[in-house]
Structures are given as structure tokens and as C-alpha cells.
C-alpha positions as CSV (number, residue, x, y, z in Angstrom):
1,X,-20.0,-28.0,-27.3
2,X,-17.7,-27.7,-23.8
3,X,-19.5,-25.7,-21.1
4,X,-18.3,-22.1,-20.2
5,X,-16.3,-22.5,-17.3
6,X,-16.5,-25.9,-16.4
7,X,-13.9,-28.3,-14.4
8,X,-12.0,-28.5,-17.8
9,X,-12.3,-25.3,-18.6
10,X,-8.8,-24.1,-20.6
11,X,-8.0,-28.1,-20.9
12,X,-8.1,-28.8,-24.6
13,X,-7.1,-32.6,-23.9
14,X,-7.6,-35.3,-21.8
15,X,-3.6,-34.9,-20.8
16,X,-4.1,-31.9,-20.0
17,X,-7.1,-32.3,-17.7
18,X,-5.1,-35.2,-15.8
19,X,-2.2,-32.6,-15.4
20,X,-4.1,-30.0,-13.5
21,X,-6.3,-32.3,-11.9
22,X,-3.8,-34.2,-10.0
23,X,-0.6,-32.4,-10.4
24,X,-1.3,-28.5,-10.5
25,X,-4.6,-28.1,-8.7
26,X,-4.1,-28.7,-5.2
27,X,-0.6,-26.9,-5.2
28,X,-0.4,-23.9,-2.4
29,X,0.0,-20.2,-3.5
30,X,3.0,-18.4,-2.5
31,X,2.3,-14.6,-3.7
32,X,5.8,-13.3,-3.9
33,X,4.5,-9.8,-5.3
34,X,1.2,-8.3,-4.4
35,X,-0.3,-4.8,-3.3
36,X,-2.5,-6.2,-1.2
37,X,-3.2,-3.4,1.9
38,X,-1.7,-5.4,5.3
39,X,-3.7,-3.1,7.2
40,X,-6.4,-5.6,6.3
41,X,-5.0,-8.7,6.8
42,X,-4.2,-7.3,10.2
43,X,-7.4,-6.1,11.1
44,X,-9.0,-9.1,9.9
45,X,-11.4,-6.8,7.8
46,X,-15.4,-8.4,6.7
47,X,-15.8,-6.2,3.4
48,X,-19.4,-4.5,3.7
49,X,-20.2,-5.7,0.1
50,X,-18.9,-7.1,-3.1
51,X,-18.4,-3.6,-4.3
52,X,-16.0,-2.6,-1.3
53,X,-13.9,-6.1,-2.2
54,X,-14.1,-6.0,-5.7
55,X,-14.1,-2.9,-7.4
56,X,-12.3,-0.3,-4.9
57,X,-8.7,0.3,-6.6
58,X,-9.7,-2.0,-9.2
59,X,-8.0,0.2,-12.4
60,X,-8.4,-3.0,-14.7
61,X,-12.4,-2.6,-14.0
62,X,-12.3,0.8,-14.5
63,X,-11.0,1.3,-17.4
64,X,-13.2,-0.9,-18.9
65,X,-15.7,0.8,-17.5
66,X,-15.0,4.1,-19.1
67,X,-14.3,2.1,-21.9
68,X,-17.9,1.2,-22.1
69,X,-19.3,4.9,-21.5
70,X,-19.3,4.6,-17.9
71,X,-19.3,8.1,-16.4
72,X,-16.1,8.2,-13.5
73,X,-18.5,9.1,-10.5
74,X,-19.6,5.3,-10.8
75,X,-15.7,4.5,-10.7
76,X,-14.1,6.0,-8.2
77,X,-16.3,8.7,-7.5
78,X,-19.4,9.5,-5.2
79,X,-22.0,7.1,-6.4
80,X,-23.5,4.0,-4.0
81,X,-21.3,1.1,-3.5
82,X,-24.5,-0.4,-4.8
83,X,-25.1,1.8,-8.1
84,X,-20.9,1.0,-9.2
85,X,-21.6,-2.6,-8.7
86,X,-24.6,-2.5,-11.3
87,X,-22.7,-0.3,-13.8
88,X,-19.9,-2.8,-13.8
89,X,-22.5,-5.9,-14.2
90,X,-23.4,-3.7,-17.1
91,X,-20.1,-3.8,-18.5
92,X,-19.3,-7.3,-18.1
93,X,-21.5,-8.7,-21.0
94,X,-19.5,-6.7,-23.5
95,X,-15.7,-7.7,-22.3
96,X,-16.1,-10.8,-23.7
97,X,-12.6,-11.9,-25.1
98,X,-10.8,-9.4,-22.3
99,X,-9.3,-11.2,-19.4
100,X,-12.0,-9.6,-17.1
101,X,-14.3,-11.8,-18.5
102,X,-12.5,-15.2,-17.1
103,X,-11.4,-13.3,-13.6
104,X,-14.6,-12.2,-13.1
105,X,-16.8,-15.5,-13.4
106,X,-13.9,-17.5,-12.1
107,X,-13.9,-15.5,-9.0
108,X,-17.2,-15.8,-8.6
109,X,-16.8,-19.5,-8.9
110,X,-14.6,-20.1,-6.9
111,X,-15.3,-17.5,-3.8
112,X,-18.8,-17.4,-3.5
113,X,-20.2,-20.9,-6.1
114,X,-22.0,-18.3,-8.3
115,X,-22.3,-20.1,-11.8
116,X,-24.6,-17.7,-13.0
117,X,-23.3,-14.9,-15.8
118,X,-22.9,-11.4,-14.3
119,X,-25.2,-9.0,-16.2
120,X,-28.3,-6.7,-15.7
121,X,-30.3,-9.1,-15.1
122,X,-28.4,-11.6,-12.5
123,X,-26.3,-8.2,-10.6
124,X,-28.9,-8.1,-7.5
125,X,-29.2,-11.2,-6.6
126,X,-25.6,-11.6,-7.0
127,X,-24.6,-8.7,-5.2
128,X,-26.9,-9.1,-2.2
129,X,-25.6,-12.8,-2.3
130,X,-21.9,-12.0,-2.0
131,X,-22.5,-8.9,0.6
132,X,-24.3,-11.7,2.8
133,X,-21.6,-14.0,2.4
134,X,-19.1,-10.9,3.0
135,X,-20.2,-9.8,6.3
136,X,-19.4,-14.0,7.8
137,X,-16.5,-14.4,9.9
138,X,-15.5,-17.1,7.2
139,X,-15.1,-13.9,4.6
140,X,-13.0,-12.4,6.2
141,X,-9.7,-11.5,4.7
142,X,-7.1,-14.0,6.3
143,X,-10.0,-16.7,5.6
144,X,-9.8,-15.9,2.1
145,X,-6.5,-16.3,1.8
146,X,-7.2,-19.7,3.6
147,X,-9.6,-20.5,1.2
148,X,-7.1,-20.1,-1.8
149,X,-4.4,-21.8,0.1
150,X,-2.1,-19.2,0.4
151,X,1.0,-20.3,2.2
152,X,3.4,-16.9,2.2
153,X,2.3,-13.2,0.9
154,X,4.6,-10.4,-0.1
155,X,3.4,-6.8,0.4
156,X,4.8,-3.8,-1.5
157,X,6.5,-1.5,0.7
158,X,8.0,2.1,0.7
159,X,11.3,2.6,3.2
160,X,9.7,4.7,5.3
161,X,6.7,2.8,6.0
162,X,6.2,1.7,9.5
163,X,5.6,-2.0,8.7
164,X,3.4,-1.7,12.1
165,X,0.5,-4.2,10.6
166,X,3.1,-6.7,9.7
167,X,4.4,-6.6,13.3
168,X,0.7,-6.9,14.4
169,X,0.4,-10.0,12.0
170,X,3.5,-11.6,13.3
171,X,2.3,-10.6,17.1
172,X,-0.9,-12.0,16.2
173,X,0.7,-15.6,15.2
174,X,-1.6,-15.7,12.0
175,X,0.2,-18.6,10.6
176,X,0.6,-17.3,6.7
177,X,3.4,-15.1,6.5
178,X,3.0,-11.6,5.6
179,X,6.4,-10.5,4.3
180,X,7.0,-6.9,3.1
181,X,9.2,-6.2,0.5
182,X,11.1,-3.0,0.2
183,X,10.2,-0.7,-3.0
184,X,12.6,2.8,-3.0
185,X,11.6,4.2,-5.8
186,X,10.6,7.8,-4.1
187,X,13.8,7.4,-2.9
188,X,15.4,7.6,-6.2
189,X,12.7,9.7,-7.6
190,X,14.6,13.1,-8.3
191,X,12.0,14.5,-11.0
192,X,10.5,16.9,-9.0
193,X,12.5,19.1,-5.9
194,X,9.7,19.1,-3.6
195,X,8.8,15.3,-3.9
196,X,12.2,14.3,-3.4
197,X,12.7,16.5,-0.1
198,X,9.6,15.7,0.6
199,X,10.5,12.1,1.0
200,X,14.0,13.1,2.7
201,X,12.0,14.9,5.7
202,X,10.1,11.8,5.9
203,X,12.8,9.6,6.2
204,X,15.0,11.7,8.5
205,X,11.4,12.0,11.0
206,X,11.2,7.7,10.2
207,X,15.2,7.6,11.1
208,X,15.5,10.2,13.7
209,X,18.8,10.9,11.6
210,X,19.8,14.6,10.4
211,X,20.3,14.7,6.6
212,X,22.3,17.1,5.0
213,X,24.6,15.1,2.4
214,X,24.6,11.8,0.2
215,X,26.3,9.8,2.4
216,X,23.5,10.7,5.4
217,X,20.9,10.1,2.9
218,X,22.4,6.4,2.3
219,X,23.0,6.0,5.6
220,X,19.4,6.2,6.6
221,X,18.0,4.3,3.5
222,X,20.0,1.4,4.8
223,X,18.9,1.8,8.3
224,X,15.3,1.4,6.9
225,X,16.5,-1.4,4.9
226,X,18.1,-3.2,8.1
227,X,15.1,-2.4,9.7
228,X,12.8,-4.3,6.9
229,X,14.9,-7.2,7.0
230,X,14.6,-7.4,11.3
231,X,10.7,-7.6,10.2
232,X,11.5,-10.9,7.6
233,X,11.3,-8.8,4.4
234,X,13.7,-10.9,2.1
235,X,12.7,-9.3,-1.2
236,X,13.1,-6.0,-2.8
237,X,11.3,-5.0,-5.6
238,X,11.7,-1.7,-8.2
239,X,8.9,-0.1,-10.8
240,X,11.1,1.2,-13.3
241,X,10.2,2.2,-16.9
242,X,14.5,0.8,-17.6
243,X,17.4,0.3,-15.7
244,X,19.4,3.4,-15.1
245,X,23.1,2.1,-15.8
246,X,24.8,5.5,-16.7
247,X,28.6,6.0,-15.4
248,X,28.9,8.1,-12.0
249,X,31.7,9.0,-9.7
250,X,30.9,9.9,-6.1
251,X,32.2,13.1,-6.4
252,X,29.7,13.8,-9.5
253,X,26.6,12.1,-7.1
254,X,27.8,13.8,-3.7
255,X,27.4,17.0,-6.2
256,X,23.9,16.4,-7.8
257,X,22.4,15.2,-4.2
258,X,23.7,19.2,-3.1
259,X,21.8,20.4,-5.7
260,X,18.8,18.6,-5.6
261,X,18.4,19.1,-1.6
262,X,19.4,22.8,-1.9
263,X,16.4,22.7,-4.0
264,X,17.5,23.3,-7.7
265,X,16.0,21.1,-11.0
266,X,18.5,18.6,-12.0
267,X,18.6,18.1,-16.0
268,X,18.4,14.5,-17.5
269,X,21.7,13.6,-17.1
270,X,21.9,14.4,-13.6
271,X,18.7,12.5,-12.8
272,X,20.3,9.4,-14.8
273,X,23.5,9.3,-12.5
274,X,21.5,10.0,-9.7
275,X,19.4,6.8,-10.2
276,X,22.2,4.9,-11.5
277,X,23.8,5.3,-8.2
278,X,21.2,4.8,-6.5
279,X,20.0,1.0,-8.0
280,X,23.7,0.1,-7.2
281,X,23.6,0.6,-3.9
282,X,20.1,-1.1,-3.6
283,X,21.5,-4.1,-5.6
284,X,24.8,-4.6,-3.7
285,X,22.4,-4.4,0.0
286,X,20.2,-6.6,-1.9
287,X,23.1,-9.1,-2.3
288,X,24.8,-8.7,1.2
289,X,21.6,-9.9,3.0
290,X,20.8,-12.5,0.5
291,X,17.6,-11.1,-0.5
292,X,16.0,-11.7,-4.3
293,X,15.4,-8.2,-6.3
294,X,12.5,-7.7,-8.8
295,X,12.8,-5.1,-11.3
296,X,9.3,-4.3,-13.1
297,X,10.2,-2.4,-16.1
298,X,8.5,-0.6,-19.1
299,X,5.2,1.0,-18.0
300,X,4.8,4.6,-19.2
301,X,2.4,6.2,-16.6
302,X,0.2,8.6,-16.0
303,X,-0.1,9.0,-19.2
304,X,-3.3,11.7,-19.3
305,X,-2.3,15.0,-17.1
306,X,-6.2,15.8,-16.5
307,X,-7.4,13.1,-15.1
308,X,-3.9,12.2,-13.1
309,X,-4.3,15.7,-11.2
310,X,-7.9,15.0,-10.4
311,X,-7.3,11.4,-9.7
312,X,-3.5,10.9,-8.7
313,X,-1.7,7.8,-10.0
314,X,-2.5,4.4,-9.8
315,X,-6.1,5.1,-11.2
316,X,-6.0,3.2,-14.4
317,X,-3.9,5.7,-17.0
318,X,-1.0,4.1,-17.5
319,X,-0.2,1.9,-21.0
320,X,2.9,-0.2,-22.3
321,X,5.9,2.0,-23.1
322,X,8.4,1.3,-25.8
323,X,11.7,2.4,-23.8
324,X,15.0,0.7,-25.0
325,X,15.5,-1.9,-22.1
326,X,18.7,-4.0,-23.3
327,X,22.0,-2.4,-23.7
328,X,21.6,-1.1,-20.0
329,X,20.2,-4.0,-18.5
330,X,23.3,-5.8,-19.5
331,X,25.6,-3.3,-18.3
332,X,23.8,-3.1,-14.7
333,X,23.6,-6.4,-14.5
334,X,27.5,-7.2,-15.9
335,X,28.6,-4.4,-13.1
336,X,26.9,-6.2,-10.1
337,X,28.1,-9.8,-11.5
338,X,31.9,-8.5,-12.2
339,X,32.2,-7.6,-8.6
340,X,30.7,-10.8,-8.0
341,X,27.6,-8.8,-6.1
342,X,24.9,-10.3,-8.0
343,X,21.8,-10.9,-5.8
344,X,18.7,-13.5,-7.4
345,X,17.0,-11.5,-9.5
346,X,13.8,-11.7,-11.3
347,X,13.1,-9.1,-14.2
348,X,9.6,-8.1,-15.6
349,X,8.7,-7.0,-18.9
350,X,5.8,-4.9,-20.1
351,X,6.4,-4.6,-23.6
352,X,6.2,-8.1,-25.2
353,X,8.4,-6.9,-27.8
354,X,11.0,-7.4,-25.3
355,X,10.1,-10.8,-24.5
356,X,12.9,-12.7,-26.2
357,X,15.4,-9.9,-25.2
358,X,14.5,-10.9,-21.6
359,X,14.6,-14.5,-22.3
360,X,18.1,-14.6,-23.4
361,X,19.7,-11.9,-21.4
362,X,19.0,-14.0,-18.0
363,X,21.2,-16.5,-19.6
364,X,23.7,-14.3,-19.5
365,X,23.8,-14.5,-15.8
366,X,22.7,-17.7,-14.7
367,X,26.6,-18.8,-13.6
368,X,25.7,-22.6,-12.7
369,X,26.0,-20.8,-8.6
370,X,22.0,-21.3,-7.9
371,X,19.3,-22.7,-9.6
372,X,17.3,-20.3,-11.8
373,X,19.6,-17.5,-10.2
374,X,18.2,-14.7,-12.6
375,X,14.8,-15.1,-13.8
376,X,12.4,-13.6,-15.9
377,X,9.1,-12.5,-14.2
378,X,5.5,-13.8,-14.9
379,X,3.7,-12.0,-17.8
380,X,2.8,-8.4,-15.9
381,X,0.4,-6.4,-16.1
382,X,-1.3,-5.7,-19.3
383,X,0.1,-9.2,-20.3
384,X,-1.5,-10.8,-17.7
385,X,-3.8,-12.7,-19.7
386,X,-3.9,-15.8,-21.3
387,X,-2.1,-14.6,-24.7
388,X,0.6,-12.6,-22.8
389,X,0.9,-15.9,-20.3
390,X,1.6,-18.4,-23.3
391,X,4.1,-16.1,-25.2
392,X,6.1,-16.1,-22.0
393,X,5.8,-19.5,-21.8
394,X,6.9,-19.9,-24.5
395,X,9.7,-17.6,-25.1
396,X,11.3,-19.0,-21.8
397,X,11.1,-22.5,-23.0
398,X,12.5,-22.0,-26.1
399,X,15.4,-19.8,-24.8
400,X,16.1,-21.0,-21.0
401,X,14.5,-23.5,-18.9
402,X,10.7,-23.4,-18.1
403,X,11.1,-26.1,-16.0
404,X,12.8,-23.8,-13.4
405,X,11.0,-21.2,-13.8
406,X,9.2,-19.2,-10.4
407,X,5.8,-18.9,-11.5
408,X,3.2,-16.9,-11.0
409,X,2.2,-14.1,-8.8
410,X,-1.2,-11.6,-8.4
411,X,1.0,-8.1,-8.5
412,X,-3.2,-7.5,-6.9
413,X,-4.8,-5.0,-4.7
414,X,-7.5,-7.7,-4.4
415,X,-8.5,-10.1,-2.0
416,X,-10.5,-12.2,-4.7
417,X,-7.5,-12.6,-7.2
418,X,-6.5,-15.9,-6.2
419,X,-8.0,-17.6,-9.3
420,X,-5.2,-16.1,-11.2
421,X,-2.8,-18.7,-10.3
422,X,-5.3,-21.2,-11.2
423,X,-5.4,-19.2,-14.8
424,X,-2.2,-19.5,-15.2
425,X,-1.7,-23.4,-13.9
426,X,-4.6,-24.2,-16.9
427,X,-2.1,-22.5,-19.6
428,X,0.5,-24.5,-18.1
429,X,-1.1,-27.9,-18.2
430,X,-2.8,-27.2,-21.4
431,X,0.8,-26.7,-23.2
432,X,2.5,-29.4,-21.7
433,X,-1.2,-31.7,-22.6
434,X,-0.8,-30.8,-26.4
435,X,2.5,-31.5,-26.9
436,X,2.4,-34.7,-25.1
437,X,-0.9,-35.9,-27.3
438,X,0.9,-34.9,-30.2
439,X,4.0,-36.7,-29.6
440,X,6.1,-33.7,-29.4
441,X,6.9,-34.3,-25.0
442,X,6.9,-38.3,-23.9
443,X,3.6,-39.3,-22.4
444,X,5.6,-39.7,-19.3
445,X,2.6,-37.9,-16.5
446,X,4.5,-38.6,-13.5
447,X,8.1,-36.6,-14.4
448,X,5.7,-33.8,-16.7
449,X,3.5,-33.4,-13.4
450,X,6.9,-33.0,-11.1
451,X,7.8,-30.2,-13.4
452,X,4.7,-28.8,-13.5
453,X,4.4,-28.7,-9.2
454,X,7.8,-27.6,-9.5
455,X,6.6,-23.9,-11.7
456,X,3.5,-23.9,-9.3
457,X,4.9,-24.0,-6.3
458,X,8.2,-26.0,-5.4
459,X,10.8,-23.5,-7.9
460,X,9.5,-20.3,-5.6
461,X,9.2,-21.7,-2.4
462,X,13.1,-23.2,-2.8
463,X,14.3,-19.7,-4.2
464,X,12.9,-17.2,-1.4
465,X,13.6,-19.3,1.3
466,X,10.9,-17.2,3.3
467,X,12.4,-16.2,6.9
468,X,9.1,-16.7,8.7
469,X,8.4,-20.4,9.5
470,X,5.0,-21.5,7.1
471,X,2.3,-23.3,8.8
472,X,0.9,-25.0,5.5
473,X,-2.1,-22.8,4.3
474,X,-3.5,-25.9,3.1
475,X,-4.2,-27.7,6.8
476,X,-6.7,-24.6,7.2
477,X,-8.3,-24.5,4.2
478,X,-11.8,-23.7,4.2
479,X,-14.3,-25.5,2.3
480,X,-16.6,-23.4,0.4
């Protein structure tokens, strides 16, 4: 019987083993989409405690958690850092078969050499073990990402943020890149009046530029999006729950911004056009500066009203939705490509229904131009996991080219989420090692472990082509 967790842990096969081992293992991290908080990686920030690092904004923990009777004051409400820490170690026993299970102890691993199990009965000495560590200058957050051998980060950003801590990074010289990457999606947001003009007084006070009509209103989203590529951002990135492709003149858009902005409701069809417009414009900015777009679609959130007016969003409410993603998605996507204004483009799925949909329709615009021009995302989200990883996998190998593929990515809040990548590397080896042992690949290591360094690491860092020069993460990596 194999140990829980060992060096071979996910490796079925001795193949396998030699593929991570001495092809995927050692291969830096570029985290092309994350949520990590730059105001941290500025600051340099020592988390308190293991709580403070690890369970703060965590909604995967907490709704697990709740799952397992956990009242929400030891979630995100007014309980001890200390008391939430135990109620998750009590929770931890009974996720067995959830991916929390594998992050947890891996992380553990691999951040603070805790082999142990986390339970009741191991949760003190654990947490007063990791708080210790915690509070070392070699904890702190940009040593972290050292330890994990990050080598470029992408924050998520809205237009009218200030991007002050990135320019603070970069003024710094901290020699991993923090990119942002510009997310409008309050910009395009027209479901409720006051949100929407809401955002328009915030970027007309970001801008210093008077808004009164559509063409104002673009005019200052583009000066923001001028402005984020001044500060290296290269990358744009939109949560969607589909692609808004409905037809639109200006006159009809010009019209429904009036509206809107003298503060009336707009009906559905209105809102469509509105949004419609609005992706187009992103898209063909997007394409002029070169930048790759992300489109994250199919979460249906904030799904229960109570707790999302006591909490707000982001808390842990949110599930797969089963919107109708590929008649539209064509059209957008024909309508940028027939005006030849097609930027790279990476699409994400949360319903794995729609997994061979999206395998196929990136075929449909991958002109022989770039390499792996369009792709489709990493597993997201609630696929995230080693089921949802493999189906992927596998669904892009039997209907595109794997081989080309970008890889993985944390889409994290977390500072201790690294071990993801090393998640998803296993799967990867461990495919590749069974076919090859069953004859199904040639047992040719040395052009299987190119490939594999190629979905690791090489396929992203060639497509982003990262404006800030990389100082390899790997020449500062600190030993644990």
C-alpha cells in the first residue's frame, strides 16, 4: 500500500514518476490569472497566523465548513483567528475525496514540512507551528512566491483602480513581475441604475473627464485602459456567465447609455446590446495593443439573496450555471476574426457539459497566424480538481492539441496555493506515464518530457510575452 502523500503521490507508474521528477517538477510558475491582493506583495506583509493566510476569503473552505454544520461566525464572522482555524481542522477529516483534502496537506507540505494529518487532535500544534513560521521574514509574501518559484503574477483589476501597489512593486525593483490585468465588467454591468452610475462617477473622478454620453464613457474606459497598459498590464480578462453577441447600431447604444445614465431600468434586450457593444470595444482595444483576453464564462452567482445581502458576493454562494454558451460564442468570435481584429484569446468553461463545445470551437479560430492563438482555459473553478483537470485534458487532446496548450493557473486569493500547479503537473505526467506503459504514446521520455515543460511553463511564457523583464524566480528560491 503507497503512502498518502508521498514523492509519487498521483504517479501510478514508474513513467510517470520519471516525467515529473525530471521534466515537470522543477519548472517555474507563471500565474497568468490570480486574485491575489498586490497591496500585499507590496507591503511585503508577515501573516499574523495560519488563519489570517489561509482561511480569510477562502469561499472553497467555507462552504465546506457550513457544509459540515459549521455556524458562519467561525467563517467570516467575529470568532478568534484561532477558534476558525480549529473549526476548519475539524472539518478536514470529513472532506476526504474533495479537492480540499489534497490542497490542504499538500500545502502544508510543501510551505511549512508538516506531514502530519490536520484534525482535532494535530490543529494546535500545527497552527502555533505555522504562525511561528509566519511571523519570519522568510514568510513573507514575495518570499513565498519565491519559495514556489513564481517567475510572473497577474492581478485582477477593475479600470478604475489606481494600480498604485503595482507601481510601488515596480519602484521597489522586486524582480517577479506583478502585472495587472484589466477586468470591466462594472463597466458593462447595466443591471442596476445606481451601480452603473455609481461606477461612471468613479471613473469620471479616476479620469478627470466629464461624462455625459457613450462616446465620453468610451473615451475614458480607454484612457484607463492606456493607462493599464503604461503600468505592463498585457492581459484582459472578463467574468461572464456567456458572451453577449446580440446585433446593435450606435444609434440604438448612444440611446440605451441616455437612458441608463438619466437613470431609467433598461429591459433585457437593452442590457444585451449594451453589453454586446461593450465586449466589442474591449476585444478590438484588446487586439490593437496586442494583449491576450480571457473570458471566464458560466457561473451563476449569488445564488442565495439572504446570505448575499448580509455577506456581499464573493462569499462562497455561487454554483455552475447551465447558460447556452455556443451559438454566441461563435458569432462574437466570427465578428472580431472577420474584421481580422482577433486578439489571443483563452476561454473558460464552468459547466463541463460544455467541455467539448469549447474544445472544438477554438479550432474554429486557430488561423495557422500564432501558435495556440485561441485557447481553452485550465479547468476553473469548481472543476479545479483532479476529475475536472483530466476531462479537460482530455477533451483538448482528443479535439485540438494538448501539446500547445497554456497550462495552468491559481485564479487564488491565496498566498499558499502554489501546490496547485504541482496538482495539476501530477495529472499531466500521470496521463502521459500510462499511455506510454501501455503502448498507446512511444516510450520516447526525452520528446514526452519537452512537451510536458512546454504545458508547464514554456507554451505561457512564449504566448504573453510579459512586458516586464523576469529575473528567474528560480535563482532566489528559498529552501524550506
Amino acid at each position: 500500500m503507497k503512502q498518502f502523500l508521498d514523492e509519487n503521490f498521483l504517479l501510478k507508474t514508474g513513467t510517470a514518476q520519471r516525467l515529473f521528477h525530471d521534466y515537470a517538477k522543477d519548472m517555474p510558475v507563471i500565474d497568468y490569472h490570480c486574485h491575489l491582493p498586490p497591496a500585499q506583495i507590496a507591503a511585503d506583509t508577515r501573516f499574523e497566523n495560519l488563519t489570517q493566510i489561509w482561511l480569510y476569503g477562502d469561499h472553497y473552505k467555507w462552504r465546506a465548513m457550513r457544509t459540515n454544520g459549521v455556524p458562519e461566525s467561525y467563517c467570516t464572522g467575529d470568532r478568534s483567528d484561532k477558534e476558525k482555524f480549529m473549526k476548519w481542522a475539524e472539518t478536514v477529516p470529513y472532506t476526504l475525496r474533495n479537492p480540499l483534502y489534497h490542497w490542504t496537506h499538500l500545502e502544508l507540505q510543501r510551505y511549512f514540512g508538516i506531514k502530519d494529518l490536520l484534525s482535532p487532535d494535530t490543529a494546535t500544534d500545527i497552527y502555533e507551528h505555522c504562525s511561528a513560521l509566519l511571523q519570519k521574514p522568510d514568510y513573507s509574501v514575495r518570499n513565498l512566491l519565491r519559495r514556489m518559484n513564481v517567475q510572473a503574477v497577474c492581478t485582477t483589476d477593475d479600470p478604475v483602480d489606481s494600480l498604485e501597489h503595482h507601481q510601488s512593486l515596480r519602484d521597489d525593483g522586486f524582480e517577479i513581475p506583478i502585472l495587472p490585468a484589466f477586468r470591466p465588467d462594472q463597466a458593462m454591468n447595466v443591471s442596476n441604475v445606481a451601480n452603473f452610475n455609481a461606477y461612471i462617477a468613479k471613473l469620471t473622478a479616476v479620469t478627470n473627464i466629464a461624462i455625459s454620453s457613450f462616446d465620453d464613457f468610451l473615451y475614458a474606459l480607454q484612457n484607463r485602459h492606456d493607462f493599464f497598459a503604461s503600468m505592463g498590464c498585457s492581459v484582459s480578462d472578463h467574468g461572464l456567465e456567456e458572451i453577449y453577441a446580440d446585433d446593435f447600431t450606435g444609434s440604438e447604444i448612444d440611446a440605451i447609455f441616455n437612458k441608463i445614465h438619466g437613470g431609467k431600468e433598461l429591459n433585457d434586450t437593452e442590457q444585451r446590446k449594451f453589453r454586446s457593444a461593450m465586449l466589442i470595444h474591449f476585444a478590438e482595444w484588446d487586439w490593437e495593443k496586442g494583449w491576450v483576453q480571457q473570458f471566464h464564462l458560466g457561473a451563476l452567482r449569488n445564488n442565495n439573496t439572504r446570505m448575499m445581502q448580509t455577506l456581499g458576493p464573493d462569499t462562497g454562494w455561487d454554483s455552475i450555471g447551465d447558460f447556452s454558451q455556443g451559438k454566441a460564442l461563435a458569432k462574437f468570435l466570427d465578428k472580431l476574426d472577420s474584421n481580422n481584429k482577433l486578439a489571443k484569446t483563452i476561454i473558460y468553461n464552468l459547466n463541463p457539459a460544455d467541455n467539448e463545445l469549447m474544445a472544438t470551437m477554438i479550432g474554429n479560430f486557430n488561423d495557422g497566424s500564432l501558435v495556440g492563438k485561441v485557447q481553452w482555459g485550465s479547468a476553473w473553478w469548481f472543476l479545479d480538481q483532479r476529475d475536472g483537470m483530466t476531462r479537460q485534458i482530455n477533451a483538448l487532446s482528443n479535439m485540438g492539441l494538448l501539446s500547445r496548450f497554456v497550462g495552468m493557473l491559481t485564479d487564488s486569493r491565496s498566498f499558499l496555493s502554489y501546490p496547485r500547479h504541482e496538482y495539476f503537473r501530477r495529472i499531466v505526467c500521470d496521463l502521459f506515464g500510462d499511455e506510454i506503459e501501455n503502448g498507446e504514446l512511444p516510450n520516447d521520455t526525452k520528446w514526452v518530457g519537452k512537451i510536458i515543460q512546454d504545458i508547464c511553463y514554456h507554451n505561457a511564457n512564449n504566448y504573453f510575452h510579459f512586458q516586464q523583464p523576469v529575473v528567474k524566480a528560480a535563482e532566489q528560491k528559498i529552501t524550506a
